[in-house]
C-alpha positions as CSV (number, residue, x, y, z in Angstrom):
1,X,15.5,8.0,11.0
2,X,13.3,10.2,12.7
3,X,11.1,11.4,10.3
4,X,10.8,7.6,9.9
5,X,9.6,6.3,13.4
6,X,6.9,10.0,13.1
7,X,5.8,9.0,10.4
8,X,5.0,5.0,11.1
9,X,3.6,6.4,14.6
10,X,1.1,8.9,13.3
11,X,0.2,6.9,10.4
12,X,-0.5,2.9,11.2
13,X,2.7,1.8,13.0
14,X,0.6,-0.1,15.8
15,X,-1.0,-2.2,12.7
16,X,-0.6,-5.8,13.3
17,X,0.9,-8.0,11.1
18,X,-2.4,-9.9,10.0
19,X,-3.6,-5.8,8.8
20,X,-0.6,-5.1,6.6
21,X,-1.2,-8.2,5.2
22,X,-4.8,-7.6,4.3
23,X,-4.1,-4.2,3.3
24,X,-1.1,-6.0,0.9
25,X,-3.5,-8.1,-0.3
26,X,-6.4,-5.4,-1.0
27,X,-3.7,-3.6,-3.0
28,X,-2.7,-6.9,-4.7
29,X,-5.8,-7.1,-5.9
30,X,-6.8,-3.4,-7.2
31,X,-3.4,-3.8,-9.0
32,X,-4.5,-7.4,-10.5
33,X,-8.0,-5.5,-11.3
34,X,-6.2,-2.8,-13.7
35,X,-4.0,-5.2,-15.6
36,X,-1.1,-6.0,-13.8
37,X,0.8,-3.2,-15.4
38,X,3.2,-0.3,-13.9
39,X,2.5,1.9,-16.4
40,X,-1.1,2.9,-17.3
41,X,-1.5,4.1,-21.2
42,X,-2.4,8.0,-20.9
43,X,-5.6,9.4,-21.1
44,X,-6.9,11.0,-24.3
């Protein structure tokens, strides 16, 4: 539990609510951008 409350104080636990939601939503849409998949096809 500890390592928990370091980590969300040294890395965005004073975010409000309205910038996790825009950072959801950033990601939402970089996900939507490649495709909507999990699992990328590799590489060649």
């Amino acid at each position: 539990m500890k390592i928990s409350q370091d980590i969300r104080r040294e890395h965005g636990g004073d975010l409000s609510v309205d910038e996790v939601e825009a950072g959801m939503a950033e990601k939402s849409a970089e996900f939507a951008a490649s495709g909507n998949r999990v699992y990328l096809p590799l590489a060649e």
